[in-house]
C-alpha positions, 0 to 999 in steps of 0.5 A: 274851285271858283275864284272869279272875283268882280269889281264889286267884291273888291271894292266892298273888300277895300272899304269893309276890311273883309269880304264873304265869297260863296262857294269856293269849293265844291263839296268834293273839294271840301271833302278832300281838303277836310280828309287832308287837313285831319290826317295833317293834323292826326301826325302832329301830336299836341305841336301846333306848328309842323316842321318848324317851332315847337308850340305845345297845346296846352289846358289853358283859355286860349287852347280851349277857343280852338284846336290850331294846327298851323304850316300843314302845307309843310307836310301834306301835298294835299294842303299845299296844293290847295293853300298854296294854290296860284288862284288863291294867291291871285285873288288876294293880291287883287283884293290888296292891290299889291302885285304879288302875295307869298304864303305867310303861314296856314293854320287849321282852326277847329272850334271842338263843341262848347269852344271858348270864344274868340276875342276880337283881335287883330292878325298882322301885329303878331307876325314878322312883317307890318303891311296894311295889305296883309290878307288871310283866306278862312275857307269854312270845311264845316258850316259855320252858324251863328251857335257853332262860333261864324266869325264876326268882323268889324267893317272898317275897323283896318282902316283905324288899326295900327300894328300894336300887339293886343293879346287875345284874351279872355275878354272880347272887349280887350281890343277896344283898350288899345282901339276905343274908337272901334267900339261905336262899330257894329259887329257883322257875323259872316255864317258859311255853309261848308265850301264856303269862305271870306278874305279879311284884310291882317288889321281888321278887327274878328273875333268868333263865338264860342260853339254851343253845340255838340258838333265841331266846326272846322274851318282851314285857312291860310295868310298872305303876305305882299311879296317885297315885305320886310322883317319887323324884329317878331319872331312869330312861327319863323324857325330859329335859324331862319329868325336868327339869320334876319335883322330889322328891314331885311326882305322875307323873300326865302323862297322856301319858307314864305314861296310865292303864290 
């Protein structure tokens, strides 16, 4: 795993809102991972959250964008060590600038052949915590091109987004009704060939295109959450209990839902 970051990349992560890193991992850890996340995935049925909520995938828009599998590190060793891995943790606090990250949740995103796109949207509004310094890391286990639905980012868009929920809808301009000022910014597609990733900041605007193709594209990632955030009333994938022992402002510092990375 490669995770040597430079001054350069962190300012162009700070003032972009995202940032595409080069060859994360290698072509065996691509390998291990994919093997890992597919047998994750081959456990858990249609529920798209593994040991915790119950989300069934249904037929509707939404569940044809992509195939989602989110908190695999909860039941394979292999995802966890991986997602959860201290270096991964280290370069997204150094892009935030924020002392320490916890794991806020992973998901795997498949995009099957002839996916629906992906509107453009926004990540840190749907979760149990506000913060402008929310990151997540999409590590792409297939190449992702511009026919097989790469991720397209809005540069600067986090920099006039607030914490407003806009659905992710049929529509890719939806976005622009909450956030018409984002319109006059010029989409940027990130391609990545396989071991490849990008960070993106939780209040920038992404969205992904359908896939065209015959073929699936596979990607893994994981969100981090700035270590002393605090509960903002949403339930999001937190597990009853644990959602129902929170009031508004009480820290998400349960070591065995969100640990340290």
């Amino acid at each position: 795993m490669r995770t040597t970051l430079t001054p350069e990349q962190i300012n162009a992560y700070r003032g972009n809102g995202f940032l595409f890193f080069p060859d994360l991992l290698t072509a065996d850890e691509v390998e291990e991972l994919e093997t890992a996340v597919l047998e994750a995935i081959s456990t858990m049925g249609k529920n798209k959250i593994a040991d915790g909520l119950e989300w069934i995938e249904g037929d509707g828009f939404y569940d044809k964008v992509f195939t989602q599998r989110m908190n695999l590190w909860r039941i394979n060793d292999t995802v966890k060590r991986y997602t959860r891995a201290t270096e991964l943790g280290q370069m997204a606090a150094r892009l935030a600038g924020v002392d320490a990250m916890r794991i806020w949740c992973d998901q795997a995103l498949i995009k099957e052949p002839f996916a629906n796109p992906t509107a453009y949207h926004l990540d840190n509004p749907f979760w149990s915590f506000h913060s402008h310094d929310s990151i997540s890391i999409w590590i792409a286990l297939d190449d992702a091109t511009l026919e097989n639905g790469c991720m397209w980012f809005l540069p600067g868009s986090h920099k006039m987004a607030g914490f407003e929920i806009t659905p992710i809808g049929m529509d890719m301009n939806g976005i622009f009704e909450a956030y018409p000022q984002m319109a006059g910014i010029d989409p940027v597609p990130v391609p990545m060939k396989a071991g490849d990733c990008s960070f993106h900041n939780g209040l920038v605007a992404h969205g992904a295109g359908p896939n065209m193709t015959r073929g699936r594209r596979m990607a893994m990632t994981a969100a981090f959450m700035p270590d002393g955030s605090t509960f903002n009333g949403e339930q999001n994938i937190l597990p009853d209990d644990y959602f129902n022992s929170l009031a508004p402002g009480d820290l998400l510092n349960n070591d065995n839902q969100n640990p340290l990375v």
